[in-house]
Each structure stands twice: as structure tokens, then as C-alpha cells.
N, C-alpha and C positions, 0 to 999 in steps of 0.2 A: 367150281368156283373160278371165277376169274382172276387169275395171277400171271404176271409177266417180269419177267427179267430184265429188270429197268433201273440202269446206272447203279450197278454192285450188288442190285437186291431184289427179292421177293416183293411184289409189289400186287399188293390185294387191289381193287376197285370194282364198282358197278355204274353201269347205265342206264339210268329211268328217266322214259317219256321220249317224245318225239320233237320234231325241233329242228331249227340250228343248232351246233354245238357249244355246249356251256360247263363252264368247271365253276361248282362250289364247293369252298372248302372254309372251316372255320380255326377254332380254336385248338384246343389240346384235346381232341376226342377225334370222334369219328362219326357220319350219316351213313355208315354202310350197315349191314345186318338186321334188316327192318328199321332202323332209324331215318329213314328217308322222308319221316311223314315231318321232322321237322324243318325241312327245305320249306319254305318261302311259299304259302300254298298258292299254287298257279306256277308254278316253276317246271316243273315236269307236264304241264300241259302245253306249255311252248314252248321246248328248248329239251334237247337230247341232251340229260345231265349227269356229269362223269362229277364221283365221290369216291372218295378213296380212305384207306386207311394209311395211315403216315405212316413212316418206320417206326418199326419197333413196337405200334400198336396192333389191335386185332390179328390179320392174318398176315399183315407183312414184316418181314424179318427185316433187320439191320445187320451194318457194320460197324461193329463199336470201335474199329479201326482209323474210323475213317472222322475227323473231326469234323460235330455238328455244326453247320450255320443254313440261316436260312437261302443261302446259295444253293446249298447243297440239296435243299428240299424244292427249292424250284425245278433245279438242275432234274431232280424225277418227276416232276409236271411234265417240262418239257419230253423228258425221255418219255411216259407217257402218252402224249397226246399224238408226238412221230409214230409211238407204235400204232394210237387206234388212227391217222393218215385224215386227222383234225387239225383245222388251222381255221384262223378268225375268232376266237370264240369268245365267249361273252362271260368273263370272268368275274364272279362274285368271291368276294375273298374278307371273311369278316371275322371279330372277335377276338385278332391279336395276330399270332401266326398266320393265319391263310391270308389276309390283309396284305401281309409282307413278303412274304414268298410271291402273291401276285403282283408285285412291284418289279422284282427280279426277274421275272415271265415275260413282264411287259418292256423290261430293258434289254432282257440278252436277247428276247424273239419274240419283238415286234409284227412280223408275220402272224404270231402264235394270237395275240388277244388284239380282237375286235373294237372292243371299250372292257372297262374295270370298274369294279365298285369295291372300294375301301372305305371298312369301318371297322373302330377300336383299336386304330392301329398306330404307329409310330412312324420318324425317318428315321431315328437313335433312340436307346435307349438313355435318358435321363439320369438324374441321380435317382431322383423319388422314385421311378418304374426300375431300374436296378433292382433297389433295395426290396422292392413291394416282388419283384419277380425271386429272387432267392431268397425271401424271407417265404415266400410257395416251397420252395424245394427246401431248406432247411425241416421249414414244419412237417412233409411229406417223408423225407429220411429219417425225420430225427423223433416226431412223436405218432406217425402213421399217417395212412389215407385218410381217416375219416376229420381227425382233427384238421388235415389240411382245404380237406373237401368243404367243413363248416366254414373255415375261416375263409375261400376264398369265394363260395357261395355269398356269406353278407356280404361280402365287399360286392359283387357283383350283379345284385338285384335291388329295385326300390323294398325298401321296407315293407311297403304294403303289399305287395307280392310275395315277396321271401317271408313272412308272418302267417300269409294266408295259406301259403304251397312246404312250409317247412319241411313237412313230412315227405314229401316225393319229391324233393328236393335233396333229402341228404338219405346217407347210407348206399346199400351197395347196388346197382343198377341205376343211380343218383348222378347228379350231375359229374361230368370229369371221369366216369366210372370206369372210362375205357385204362384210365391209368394206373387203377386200384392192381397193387403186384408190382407193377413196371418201374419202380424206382428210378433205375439206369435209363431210360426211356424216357420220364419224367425230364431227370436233371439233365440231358441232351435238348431237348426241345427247349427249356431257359440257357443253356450253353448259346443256343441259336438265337434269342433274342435277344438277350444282352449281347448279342455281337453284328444283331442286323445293324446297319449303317448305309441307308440309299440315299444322302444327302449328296454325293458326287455326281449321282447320276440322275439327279429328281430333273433337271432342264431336259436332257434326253429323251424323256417318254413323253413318244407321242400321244399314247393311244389316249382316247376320253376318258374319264375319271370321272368318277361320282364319288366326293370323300364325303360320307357321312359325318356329324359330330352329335354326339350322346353329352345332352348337359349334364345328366347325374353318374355319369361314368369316373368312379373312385379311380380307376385306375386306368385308363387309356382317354381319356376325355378332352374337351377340346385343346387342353393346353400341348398334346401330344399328338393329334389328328390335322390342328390348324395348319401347321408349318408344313406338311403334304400337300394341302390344296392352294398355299401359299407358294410353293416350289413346281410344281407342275404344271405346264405350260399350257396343259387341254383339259384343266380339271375344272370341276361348278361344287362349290358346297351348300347340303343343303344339314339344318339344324333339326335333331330332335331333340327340345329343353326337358323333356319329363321323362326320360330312355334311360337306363342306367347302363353299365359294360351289355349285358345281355337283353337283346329284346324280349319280354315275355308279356303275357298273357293279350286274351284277344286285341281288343282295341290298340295297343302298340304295334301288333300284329299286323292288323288293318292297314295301319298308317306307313307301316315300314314297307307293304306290299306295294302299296301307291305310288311311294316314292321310288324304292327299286324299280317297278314295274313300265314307269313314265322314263325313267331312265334308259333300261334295255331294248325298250320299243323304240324309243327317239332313233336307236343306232341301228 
């Protein structure tokens, strides 16, 4: 298995497909361990795609010493990508955390990202994303995974999806599943969002930007994605109105490809 010694930790990842090099990373889970087929289909066909497991999930260990922020989780992209002797790369970062962490990638090392694409994601956490983010880790600590998993499921798909996909949708191998046990792991990774803050340095990055915005997104949605592409000197917004936090099923599928895809090519 591939593991490396990257700024204090065990640090899992894999490489699929051929390419340029490109890091995708999302939310609070992981595409490593056979879950690579939900990368962006055609992603691995053009682009050498490095996925990783975050700390404290799957196979890579943490330091609960060490206070989380999402600096600190860039901070092991970067260490990362010096090890695999990658630079440029075409960084897809969506669904809340990886969003933001590639923000901080593309401020401390500019060298490191080619162009970026952010979606579901923030400069600051808000009152409302605060609240909506440890009212996730209360419900996780305090009444288990599954309750936390339903509730943060509706919030994060259209209804006519999460209705029609319920069942493989929740429970254990379910969405978020990688968190299911990981309590301490869980509350670290909201430790880090409620304390990302890239609004100092939003004029600073250069690099291209493609800030998606999700119109049915409860909870990252344009009123928290706007002021990104507002702030960012080389950024283009494009609108999905019928998207909710997570892209799902084909036909969004399609469209999101399109639009990434016109994106990464352009650069």
C-alpha cells in the first residue's frame, strides 16, 4: 500500500490513470480503496490522479497533538506532492474541505497548482455554516453515526434523488461511511472548518479558478461560494441552479463533467 511520511503522519494515497498530474479530493470521506470510480468519469483518463485518505481516516494515522486546520491538511498535500516530485497540477477540490485546503495549496505554493476548481465551499465559516457544521458533530457524538449520516444526507441531496436512492444512501458502507467509529477524526475535520479563513489572502492567488456554485445547496451554496469568485483575481463562475451540496445521479453527472472538463482543458 502506498504510505509515506508526510509532515508528522502516515499518509495513505493512490494514483490512477495517466496524464498530467492532478489531485482530487473532497469532502469528509475518501476515493481511495476502490472508490475511485466516483472521481468525475473521464478524470483518470486524462490526468495521473493522486487521492488520498485524510488523516485520521482510512489507512492514515494522525496527530491529535497537533491542532487541526485546514492549513495543516494542505500543509500534507504539499508534503505530498514534493514527495511524489509533482508540480503544476490541476487541482479539483470539492464538497466542503478539499475545496479549501486547495485554496491554501494554491496560496503557500503557487508553483504546486496549475488552475483549481472549487465547489461547496467557503472563505469563512459563517454564523449559519458554523452552526449547521457542529450541529454534524454534536449529532455524531452525541446520538451516533447513523443519526448523523441521515441528517446530513437530506440536507445534502435534492429530494428527488435522496427519495429515490434512500436505501444506498444510508447505513454502514453509506455515504460519510469512512467516518463511521472515527468520532475524534470527525470533530477535527469541523475543528478545521470552522476555522478556515482565506479571506487575507483571496487577492494573492493567482492561479485559475473555476468556483462552481450549487443553487440547491443547503449548506455551502452560493451565498458561501460567491465571495470566492468575488475575491479571486483569476477566477470565472459558473452556476449549477438544480445541484444540490453533492452531485448525484447521471444527468448532473454529465453536466458537471462538461463543465469541469472545459475547464481543465482550457489550462
Amino acid at each position: 500500500m502506498p504510505i509515506a511520511q508526510i509532515n508528522g503522519h502516515d499518509m495513505y494515497y493512490e494514483v490512477h490513470g495517466d496524464g498530467p498530474p492532478a489531485v482530487y479530493i473532497g469532502g469528509w470521506d475518501t476515493f481511495c480503496h476502490g472508490r475511485h470510480h466516483y472521481l468525475a468519469r473521464g478524470m483518470t483518463d486524462q490526468f495521473s490522479t493522486v487521492i488520498i485518505d485524510y488523516r485520521g481516516l482510512g489507512e492514515s494515522t494522525d496527530d491529535y497533538s497537533v491542532p487541526a486546520s485546514t492549513q495543516l491538511f494542505a500543509d500534507d498535500i504539499i508534503g505530498l506532492l514534493d514527495h511524489l516530485n509533482m508540480k503544476s497540477v490541476y487541482f479539483v477540490g470539492l464538497v466542503g474541505i478539499g475545496a479549501c485546503i486547495g485554496q491554501w495549496v494554491a496560496f503557500k505554493r503557487p508553483d504546486l497548482v496549475r488552475c483549481m476548481v472549487n465547489m461547496g465551499c467557503w472563505t469563512w465559516a459563517d454564523a449559519m455554516l458554523s452552526d449547521q457544521l457542529t450541529a454534524f458533530g454534536d449529532m455524531h457524538e452525541h446520538a451516533g453515526f447513523h443519526a448523523f449520516q441521515s441528517m446530513v444526507a437530506s440536507l445534502s441531496f435534492r429530494p428527488e434523488y435522496y427519495n429515490a436512492n434512500r436505501e444506498k444512501l444510508l447505513g454502514s458502507g453509506g455515504v460519510w461511511g469512512a467516518l463511521e467509529g472515527r468520532i475524534p477524526t470527525h470533530l477535527r475535520f469541523i475543528e478545521a472548518c470552522l476555522g478556515h479563513d482565506i479571506r487575507p489572502h483571496l487577492s494573492d492567488i493567482a492561479a485559475p479558478t473555476l468556483v462552481i456554485h450549487a443553487g440547491e445547496d443547503m449548506i455551502t451554496g452560493p451565498r458561501t461560494t460567491m465571495p470566492l469568485e468575488e475575491g479571486l483575481p483569476n477566477s470565472v463562475g459558473v452556476s449549477m441552479d438544480r445541484v444540490a451540496h453533492v452531485v448525484a445521479g447521471k444527468e448532473e453527472k454529465i453536466v458537471f463533467g462538461k463543465i469541469l472538463f472545459d475547464f481543465l482543458n482550457a489550462h
